[in-house]
Residue frames as qw, qx, qy, qz and C-alpha x, y, z in Angstrom:
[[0.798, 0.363, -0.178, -0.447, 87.21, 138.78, 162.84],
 [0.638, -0.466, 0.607, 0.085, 87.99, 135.50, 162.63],
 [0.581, 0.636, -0.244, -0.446, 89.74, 134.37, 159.95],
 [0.951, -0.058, 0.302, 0.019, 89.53, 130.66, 158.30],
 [0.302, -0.689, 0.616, 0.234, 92.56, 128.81, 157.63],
 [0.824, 0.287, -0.405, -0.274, 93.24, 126.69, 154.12],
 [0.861, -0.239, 0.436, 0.103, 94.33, 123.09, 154.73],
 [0.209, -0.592, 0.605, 0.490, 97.31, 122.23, 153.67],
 [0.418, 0.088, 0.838, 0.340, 96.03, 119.52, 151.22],
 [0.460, 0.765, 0.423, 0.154, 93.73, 122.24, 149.76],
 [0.156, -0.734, 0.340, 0.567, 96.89, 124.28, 149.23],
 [0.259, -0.233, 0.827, 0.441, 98.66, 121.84, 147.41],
 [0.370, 0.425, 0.803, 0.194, 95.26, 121.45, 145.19],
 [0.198, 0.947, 0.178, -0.179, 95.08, 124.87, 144.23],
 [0.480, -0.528, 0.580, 0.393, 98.73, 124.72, 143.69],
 [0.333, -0.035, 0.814, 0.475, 98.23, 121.93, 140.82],
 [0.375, 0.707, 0.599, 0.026, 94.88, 123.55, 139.46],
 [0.070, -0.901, 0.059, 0.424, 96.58, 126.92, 139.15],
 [0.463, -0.423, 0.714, 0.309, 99.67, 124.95, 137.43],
 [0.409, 0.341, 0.829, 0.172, 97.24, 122.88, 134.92],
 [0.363, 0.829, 0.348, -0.244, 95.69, 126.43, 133.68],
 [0.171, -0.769, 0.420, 0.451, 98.82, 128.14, 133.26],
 [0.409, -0.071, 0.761, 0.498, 99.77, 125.30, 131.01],
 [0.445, 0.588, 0.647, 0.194, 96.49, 125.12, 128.96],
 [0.094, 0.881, 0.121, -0.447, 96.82, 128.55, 128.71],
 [0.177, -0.697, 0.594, 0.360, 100.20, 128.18, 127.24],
 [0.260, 0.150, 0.832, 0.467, 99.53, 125.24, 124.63],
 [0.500, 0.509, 0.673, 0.197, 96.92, 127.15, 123.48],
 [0.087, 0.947, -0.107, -0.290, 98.57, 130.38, 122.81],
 [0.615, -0.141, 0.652, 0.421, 101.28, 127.84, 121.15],
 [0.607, 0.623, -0.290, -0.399, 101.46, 128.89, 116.83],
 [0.811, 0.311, 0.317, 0.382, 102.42, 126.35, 114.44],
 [0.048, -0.754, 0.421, 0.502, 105.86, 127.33, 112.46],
 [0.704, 0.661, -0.074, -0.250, 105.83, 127.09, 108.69],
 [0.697, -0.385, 0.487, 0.359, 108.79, 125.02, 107.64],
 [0.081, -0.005, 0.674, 0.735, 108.21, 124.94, 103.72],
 [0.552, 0.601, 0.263, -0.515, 105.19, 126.41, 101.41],
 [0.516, 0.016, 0.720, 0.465, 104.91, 124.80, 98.25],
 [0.002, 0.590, -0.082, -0.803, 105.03, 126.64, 95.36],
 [0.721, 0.428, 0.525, -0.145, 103.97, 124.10, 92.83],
 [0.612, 0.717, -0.303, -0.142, 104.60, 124.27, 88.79],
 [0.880, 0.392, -0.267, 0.015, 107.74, 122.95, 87.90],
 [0.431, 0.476, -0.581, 0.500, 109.89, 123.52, 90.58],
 [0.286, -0.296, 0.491, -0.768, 107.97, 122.38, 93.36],
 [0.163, -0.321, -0.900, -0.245, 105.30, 120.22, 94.55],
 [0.289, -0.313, -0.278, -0.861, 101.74, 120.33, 95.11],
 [0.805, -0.184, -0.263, -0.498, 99.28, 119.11, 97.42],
 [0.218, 0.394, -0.869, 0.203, 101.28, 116.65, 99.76],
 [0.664, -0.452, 0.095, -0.588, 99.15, 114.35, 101.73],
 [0.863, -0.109, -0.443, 0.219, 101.23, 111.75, 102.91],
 [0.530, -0.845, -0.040, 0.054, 103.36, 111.46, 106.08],
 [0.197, 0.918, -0.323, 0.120, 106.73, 112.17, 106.69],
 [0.921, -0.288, -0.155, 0.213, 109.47, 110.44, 107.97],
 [0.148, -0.909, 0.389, 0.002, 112.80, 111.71, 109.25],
 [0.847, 0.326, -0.387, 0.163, 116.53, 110.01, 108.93],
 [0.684, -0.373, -0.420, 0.465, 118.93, 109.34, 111.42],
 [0.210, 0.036, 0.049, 0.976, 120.47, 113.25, 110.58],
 [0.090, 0.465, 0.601, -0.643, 117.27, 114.61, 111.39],
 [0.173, 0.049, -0.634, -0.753, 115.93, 115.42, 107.51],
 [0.544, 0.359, 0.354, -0.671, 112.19, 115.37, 106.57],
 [0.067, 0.182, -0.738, -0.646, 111.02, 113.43, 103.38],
 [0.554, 0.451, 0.432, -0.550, 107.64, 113.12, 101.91],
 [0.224, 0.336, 0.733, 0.547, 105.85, 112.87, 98.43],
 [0.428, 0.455, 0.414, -0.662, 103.19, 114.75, 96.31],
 [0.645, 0.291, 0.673, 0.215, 101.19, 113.62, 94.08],
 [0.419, 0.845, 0.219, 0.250, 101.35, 116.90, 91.86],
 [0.468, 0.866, -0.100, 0.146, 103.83, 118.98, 90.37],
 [0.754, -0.222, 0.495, 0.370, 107.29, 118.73, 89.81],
 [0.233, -0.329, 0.589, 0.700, 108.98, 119.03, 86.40],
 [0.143, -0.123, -0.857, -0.480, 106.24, 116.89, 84.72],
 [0.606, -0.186, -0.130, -0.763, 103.08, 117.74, 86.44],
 [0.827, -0.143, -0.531, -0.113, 102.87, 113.87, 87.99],
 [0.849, -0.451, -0.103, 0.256, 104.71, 114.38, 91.81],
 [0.333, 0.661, -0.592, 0.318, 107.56, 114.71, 93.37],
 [0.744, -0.508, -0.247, 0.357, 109.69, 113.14, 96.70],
 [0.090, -0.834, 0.409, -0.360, 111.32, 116.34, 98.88],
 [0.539, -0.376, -0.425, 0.622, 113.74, 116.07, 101.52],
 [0.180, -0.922, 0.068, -0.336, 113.37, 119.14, 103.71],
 [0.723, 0.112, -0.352, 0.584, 117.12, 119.94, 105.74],
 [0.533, -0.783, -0.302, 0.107, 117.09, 121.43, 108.97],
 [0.482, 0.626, -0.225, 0.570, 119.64, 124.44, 108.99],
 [0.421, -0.170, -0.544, 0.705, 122.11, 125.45, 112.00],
 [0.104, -0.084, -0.243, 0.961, 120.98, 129.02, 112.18],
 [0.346, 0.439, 0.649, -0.517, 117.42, 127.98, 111.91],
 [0.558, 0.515, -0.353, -0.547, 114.96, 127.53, 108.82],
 [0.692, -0.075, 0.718, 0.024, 114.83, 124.52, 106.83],
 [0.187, 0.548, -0.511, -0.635, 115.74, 123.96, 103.36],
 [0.822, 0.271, 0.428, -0.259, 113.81, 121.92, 100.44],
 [0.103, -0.504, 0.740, 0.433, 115.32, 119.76, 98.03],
 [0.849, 0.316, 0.051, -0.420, 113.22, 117.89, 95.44],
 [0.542, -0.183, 0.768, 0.288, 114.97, 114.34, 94.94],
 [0.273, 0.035, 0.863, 0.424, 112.73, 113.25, 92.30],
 [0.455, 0.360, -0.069, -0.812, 110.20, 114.60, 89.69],
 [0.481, 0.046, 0.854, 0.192, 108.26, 111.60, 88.28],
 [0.164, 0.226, -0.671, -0.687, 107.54, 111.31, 84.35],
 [0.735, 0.497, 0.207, -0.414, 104.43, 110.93, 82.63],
 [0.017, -0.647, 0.694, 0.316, 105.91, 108.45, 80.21],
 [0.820, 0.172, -0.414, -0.355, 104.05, 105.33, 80.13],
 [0.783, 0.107, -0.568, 0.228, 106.86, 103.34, 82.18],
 [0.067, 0.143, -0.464, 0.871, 107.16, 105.73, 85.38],
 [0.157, -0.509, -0.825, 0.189, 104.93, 105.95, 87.82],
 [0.150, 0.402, -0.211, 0.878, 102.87, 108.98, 88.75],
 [0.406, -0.510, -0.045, -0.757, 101.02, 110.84, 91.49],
 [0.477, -0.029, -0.733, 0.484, 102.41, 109.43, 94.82],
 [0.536, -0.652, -0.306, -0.440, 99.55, 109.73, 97.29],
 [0.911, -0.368, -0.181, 0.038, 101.58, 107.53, 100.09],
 [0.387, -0.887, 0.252, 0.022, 104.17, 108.08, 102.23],
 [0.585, 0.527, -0.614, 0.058, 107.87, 106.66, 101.90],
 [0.899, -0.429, 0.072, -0.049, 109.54, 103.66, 103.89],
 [0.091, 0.765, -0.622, -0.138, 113.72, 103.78, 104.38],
 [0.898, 0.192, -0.378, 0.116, 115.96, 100.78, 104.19],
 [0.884, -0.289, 0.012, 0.366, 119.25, 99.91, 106.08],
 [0.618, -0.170, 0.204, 0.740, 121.11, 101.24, 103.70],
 [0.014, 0.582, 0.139, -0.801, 119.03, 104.79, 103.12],
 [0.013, 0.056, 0.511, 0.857, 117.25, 103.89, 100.34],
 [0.490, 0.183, 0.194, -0.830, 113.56, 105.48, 99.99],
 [0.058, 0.109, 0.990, 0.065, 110.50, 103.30, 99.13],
 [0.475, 0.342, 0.280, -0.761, 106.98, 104.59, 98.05],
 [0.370, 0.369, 0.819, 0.237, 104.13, 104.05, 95.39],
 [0.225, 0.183, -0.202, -0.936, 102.39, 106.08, 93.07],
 [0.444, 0.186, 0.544, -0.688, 98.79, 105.87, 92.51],
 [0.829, 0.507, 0.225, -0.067, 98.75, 105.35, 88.78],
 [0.354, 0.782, -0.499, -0.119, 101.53, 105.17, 85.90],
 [0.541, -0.354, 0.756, 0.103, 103.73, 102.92, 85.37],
 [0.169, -0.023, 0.848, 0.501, 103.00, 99.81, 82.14],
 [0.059, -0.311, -0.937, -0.147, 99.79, 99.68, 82.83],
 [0.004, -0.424, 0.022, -0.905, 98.95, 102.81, 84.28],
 [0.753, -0.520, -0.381, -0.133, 97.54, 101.06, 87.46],
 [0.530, -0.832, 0.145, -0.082, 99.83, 102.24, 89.60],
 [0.525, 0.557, -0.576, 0.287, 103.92, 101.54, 91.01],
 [0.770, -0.589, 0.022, 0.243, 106.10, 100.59, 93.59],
 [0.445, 0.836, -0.192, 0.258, 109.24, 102.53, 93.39],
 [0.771, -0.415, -0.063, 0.478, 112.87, 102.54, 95.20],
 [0.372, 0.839, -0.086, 0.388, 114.84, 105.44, 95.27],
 [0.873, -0.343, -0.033, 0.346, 118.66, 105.22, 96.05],
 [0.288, -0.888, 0.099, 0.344, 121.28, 107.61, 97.10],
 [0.869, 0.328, -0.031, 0.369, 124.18, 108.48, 94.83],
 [0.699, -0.513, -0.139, 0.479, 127.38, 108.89, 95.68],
 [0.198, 0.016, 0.182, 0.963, 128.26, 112.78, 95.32],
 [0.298, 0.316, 0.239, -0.869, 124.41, 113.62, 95.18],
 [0.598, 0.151, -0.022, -0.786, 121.40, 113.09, 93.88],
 [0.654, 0.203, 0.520, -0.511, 118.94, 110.29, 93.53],
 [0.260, 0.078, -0.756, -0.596, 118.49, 107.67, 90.88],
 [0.704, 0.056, 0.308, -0.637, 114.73, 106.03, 90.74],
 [0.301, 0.177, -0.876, -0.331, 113.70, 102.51, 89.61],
 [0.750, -0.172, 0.060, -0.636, 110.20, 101.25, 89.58],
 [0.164, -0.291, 0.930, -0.154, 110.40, 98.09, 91.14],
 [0.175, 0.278, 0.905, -0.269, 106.57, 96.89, 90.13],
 [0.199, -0.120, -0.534, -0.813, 103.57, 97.70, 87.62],
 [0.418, 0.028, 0.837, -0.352, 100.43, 96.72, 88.91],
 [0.087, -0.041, -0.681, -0.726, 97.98, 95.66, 86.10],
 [0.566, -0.070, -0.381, -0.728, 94.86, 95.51, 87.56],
 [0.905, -0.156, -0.393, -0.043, 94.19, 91.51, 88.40],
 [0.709, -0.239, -0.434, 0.503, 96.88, 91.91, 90.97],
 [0.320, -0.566, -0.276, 0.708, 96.20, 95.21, 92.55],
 [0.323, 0.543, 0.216, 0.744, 95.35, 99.20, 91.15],
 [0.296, -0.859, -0.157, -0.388, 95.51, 102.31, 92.90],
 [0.634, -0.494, -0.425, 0.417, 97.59, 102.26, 96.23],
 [0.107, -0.885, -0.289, -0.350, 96.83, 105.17, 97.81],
 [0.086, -0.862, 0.244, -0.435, 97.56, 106.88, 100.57],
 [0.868, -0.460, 0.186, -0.001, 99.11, 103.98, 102.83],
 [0.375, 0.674, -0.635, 0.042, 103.10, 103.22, 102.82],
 [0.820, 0.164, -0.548, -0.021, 104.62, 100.04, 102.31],
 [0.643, -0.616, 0.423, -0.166, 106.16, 98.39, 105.49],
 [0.238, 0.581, -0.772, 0.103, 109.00, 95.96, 105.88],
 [0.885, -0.443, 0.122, -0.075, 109.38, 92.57, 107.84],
 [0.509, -0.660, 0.518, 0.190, 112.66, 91.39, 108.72],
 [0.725, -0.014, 0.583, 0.366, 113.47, 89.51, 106.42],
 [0.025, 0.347, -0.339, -0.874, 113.51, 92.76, 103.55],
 [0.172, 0.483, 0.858, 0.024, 109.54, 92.04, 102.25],
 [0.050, 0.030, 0.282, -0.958, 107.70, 94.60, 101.56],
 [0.008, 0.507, 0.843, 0.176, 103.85, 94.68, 101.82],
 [0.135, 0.009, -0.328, -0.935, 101.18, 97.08, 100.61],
 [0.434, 0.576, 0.611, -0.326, 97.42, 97.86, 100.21],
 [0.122, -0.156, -0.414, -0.889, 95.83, 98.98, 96.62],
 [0.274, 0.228, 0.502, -0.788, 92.71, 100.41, 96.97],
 [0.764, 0.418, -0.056, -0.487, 91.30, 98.61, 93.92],
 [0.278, 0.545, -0.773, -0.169, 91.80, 96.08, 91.82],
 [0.594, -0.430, 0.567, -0.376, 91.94, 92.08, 92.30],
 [0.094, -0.218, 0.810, 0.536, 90.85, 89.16, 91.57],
 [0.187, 0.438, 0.834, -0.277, 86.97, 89.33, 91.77],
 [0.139, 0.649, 0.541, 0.517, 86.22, 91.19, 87.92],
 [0.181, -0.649, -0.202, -0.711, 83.74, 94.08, 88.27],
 [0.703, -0.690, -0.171, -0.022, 83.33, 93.28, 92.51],
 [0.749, 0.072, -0.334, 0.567, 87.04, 93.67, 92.46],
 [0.350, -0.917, -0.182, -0.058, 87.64, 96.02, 96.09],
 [0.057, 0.880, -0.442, 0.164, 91.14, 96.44, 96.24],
 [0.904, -0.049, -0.411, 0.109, 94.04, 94.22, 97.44],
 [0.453, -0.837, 0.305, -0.030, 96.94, 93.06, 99.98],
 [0.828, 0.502, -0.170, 0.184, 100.10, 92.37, 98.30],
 [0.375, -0.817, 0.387, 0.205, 103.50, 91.88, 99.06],
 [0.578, 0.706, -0.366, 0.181, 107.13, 92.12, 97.10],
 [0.773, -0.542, 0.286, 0.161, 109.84, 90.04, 97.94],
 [0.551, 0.762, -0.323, -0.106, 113.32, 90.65, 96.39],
 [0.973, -0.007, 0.109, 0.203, 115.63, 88.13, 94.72],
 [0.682, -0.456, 0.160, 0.549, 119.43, 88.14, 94.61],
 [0.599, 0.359, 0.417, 0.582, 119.23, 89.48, 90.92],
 [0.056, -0.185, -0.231, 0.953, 117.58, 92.69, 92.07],
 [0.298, -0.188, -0.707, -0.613, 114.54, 91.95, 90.63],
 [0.335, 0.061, 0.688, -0.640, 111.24, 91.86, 93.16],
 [0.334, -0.190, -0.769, -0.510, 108.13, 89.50, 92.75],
 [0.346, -0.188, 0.115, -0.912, 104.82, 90.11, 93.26],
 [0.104, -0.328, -0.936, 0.080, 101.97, 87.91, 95.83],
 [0.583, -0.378, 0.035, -0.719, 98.55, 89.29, 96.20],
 [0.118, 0.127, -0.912, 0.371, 97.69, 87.72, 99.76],
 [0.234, 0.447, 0.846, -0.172, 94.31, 88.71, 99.32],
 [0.003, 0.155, 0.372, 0.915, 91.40, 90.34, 97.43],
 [0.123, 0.265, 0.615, -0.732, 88.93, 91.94, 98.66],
 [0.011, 0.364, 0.880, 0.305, 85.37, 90.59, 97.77],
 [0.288, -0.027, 0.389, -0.875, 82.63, 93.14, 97.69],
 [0.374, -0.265, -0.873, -0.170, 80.12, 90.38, 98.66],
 [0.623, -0.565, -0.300, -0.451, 78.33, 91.99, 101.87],
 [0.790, -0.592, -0.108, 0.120, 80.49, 90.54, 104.48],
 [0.812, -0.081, -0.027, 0.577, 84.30, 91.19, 103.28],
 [0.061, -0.882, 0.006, 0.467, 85.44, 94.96, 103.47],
 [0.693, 0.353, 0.288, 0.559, 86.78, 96.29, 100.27],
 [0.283, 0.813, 0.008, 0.508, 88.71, 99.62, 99.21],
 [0.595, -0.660, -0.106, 0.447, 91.62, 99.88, 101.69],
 [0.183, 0.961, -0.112, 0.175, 92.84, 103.60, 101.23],
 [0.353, -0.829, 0.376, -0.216, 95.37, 103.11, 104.39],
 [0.130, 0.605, -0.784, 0.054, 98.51, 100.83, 105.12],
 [0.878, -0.140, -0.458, 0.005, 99.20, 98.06, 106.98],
 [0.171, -0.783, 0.549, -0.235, 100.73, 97.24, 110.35],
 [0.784, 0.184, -0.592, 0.002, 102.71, 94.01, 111.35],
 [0.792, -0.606, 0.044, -0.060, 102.64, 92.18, 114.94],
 [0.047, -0.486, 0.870, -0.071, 105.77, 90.13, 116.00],
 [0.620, 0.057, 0.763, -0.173, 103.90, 87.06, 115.04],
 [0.283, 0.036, 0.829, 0.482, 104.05, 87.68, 111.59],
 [0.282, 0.630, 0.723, -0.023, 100.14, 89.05, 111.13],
 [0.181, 0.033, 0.178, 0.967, 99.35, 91.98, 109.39],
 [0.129, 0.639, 0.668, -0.359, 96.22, 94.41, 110.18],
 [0.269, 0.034, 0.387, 0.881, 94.53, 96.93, 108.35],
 [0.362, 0.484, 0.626, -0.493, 91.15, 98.54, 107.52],
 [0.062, 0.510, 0.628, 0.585, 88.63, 99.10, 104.15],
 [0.172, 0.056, 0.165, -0.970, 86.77, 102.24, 103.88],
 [0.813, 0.051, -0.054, -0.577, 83.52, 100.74, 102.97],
 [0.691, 0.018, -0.690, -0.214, 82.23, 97.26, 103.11],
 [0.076, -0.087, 0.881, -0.459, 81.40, 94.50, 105.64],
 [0.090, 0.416, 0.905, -0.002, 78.13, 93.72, 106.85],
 [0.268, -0.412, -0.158, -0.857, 75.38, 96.56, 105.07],
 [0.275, -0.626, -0.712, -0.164, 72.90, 96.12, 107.72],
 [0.143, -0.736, -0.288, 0.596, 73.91, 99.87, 109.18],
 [0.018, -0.500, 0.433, 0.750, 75.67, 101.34, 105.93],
 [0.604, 0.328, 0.685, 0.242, 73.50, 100.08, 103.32],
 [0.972, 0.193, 0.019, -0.135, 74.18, 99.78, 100.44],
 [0.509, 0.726, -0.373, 0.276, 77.98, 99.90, 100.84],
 [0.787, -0.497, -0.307, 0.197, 78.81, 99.18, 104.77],
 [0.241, -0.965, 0.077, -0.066, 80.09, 101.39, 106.97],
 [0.240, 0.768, -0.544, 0.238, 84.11, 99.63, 106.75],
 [0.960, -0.182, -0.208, 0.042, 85.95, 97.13, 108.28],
 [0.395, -0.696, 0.600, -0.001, 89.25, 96.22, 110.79],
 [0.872, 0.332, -0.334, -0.137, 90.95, 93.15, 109.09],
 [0.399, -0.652, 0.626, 0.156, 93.80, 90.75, 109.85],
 [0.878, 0.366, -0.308, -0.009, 95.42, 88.77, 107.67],
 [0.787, -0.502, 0.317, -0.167, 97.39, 85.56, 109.11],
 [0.219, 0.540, -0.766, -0.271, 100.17, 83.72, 107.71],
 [0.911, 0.192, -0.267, -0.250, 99.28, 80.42, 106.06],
 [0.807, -0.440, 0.389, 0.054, 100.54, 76.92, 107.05],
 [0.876, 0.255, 0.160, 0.377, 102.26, 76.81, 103.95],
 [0.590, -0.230, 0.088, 0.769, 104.15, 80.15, 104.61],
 [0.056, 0.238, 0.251, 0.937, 102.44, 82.67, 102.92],
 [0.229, 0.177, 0.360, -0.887, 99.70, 84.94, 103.55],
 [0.086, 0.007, -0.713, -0.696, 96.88, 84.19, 102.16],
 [0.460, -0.062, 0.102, -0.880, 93.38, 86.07, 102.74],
 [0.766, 0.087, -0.335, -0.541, 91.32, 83.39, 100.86],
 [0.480, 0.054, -0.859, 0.169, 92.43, 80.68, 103.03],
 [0.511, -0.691, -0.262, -0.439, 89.67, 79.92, 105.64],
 [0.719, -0.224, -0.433, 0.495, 92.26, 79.49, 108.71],
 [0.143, 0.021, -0.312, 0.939, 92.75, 83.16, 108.89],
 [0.234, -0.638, -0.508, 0.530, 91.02, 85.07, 111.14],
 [0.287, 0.484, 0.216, 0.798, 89.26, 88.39, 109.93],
 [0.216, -0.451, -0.510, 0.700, 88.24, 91.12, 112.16],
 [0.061, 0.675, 0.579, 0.453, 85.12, 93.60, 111.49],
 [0.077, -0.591, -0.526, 0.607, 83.61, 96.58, 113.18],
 [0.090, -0.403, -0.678, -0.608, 80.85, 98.18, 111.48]]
């Protein structure tokens, strides 16, 4: 009997197809491993839906927007042990109070010098939402200071996006309401710049018009080029002529103005759709 011989190049392809199952086999026999279950009420939080970030020491930190001491949130750090496991530490429980923020939807953003940065969705003066800073003390724990109120006319809501930095220690932000366009008012882009006193002052750079063409209600962040632009997207709006009566959402940029700020409503920038 005679008996055919494989070529070598369909060795070496049975080789890497044999190779390529084995894996899939293996990522999908792969389990997720539980790090922390939250246990909610007062010693815990609830519900987390923001992302995480990690510090240089390899720690986890997050937000939710429920429970805690006060029912309104917390910020964890979760702490990788040696002998495996990971331990949770609630920094901060925020206060239903009137002057605190509460119910942190969005993720946190570090500094230089390791302090945390987030928002909360409502509370604060006005109960339109915060910006917060939370900064390390020496010997332990965490002091908090709201760094921003929004009232409404200059932003309400920021959701589930976290703030971002530019070099120069800015920070900038979506709410997902608010503005300056009354009852049409779709949310804004705003950014805090702090002064030597410690004090930070708010710019809305734009507000989003629901007119039919401008996208309004941005749930999600922002990112920033190396030219200074910042992108972003709206869950609804743009043109309605597939999504009517609300439009199916939008890609944006905002550009920096010739006078140095951002500033949506200025016809030089450049906005980007898809719809």
């Amino acid at each position: 009997m005679r008996i055919q011989k494989i070529s070598p190049r369909l060795t070496v392809l049975l080789v890497f197809v044999a190779a390529l199952f084995s894996t899939s086999i293996q990522a999908a026999t792969q389990q997720a491993k539980l790090l922390h279950t939250f246990a909610g009420g007062t010693s815990d939080g609830e519900f987390p839906q923001s992302r995480l970030i990690f510090d240089t020491t390899g720690n986890l930190y997050g937000t939710t927007p429920l429970g805690g001491i006060y029912n309104s949130g917390v910020v964890f750090e979760l702490t990788p042990q040696a002998g495996g496991g990971w331990t949770e530490k609630i920094l901060y429980s925020f206060m239903n109070n009137g002057i605190d923020g509460i119910t942190p939807y969005g993720g946190l953003v570090p500094d230089a010098s390791g302090n945390l940065y987030g928002t909360t969705s409502a509370g604060g003066t006005y109960g339109d939402g915060t910006v917060f800073e939370l900064t390390p003390q020496v010997g332990g724990g965490w002091t908090e200071k709201v760094l921003f109120s929004f009232n409404g006319t200059d932003g309400k809501e920021p959701y589930n996006g976290s703030l971002i930095f530019d070099t120069a220690g800015n920070l900038y932000g979506t709410t997902a309401y608010g503005g300056a366009f009354s009852t049409l008012s779709g949310g804004t882009v705003f950014e805090l710049s702090p002064a030597s006193d410690g004090t930070w002052t708010e710019t809305v750079l734009h507000s989003f018009n629901n007119d039919g063409v401008d996208g309004y209600t941005p749930y999600s962040g922002l990112v920033l080029d190396s030219a200074g632009n910042l992108y972003g997207t709206t869950a609804v709006g743009g043109t309605l002529s597939r999504c009517p009566p609300i439009g199916c959402g939008t890609v944006f940029e905002l550009t920096p103005a010739s006078r140095g700020k951002l500033d949506g409503d200025n016809p030089a920038h450049v906005r980007l759709q898809r719809y």
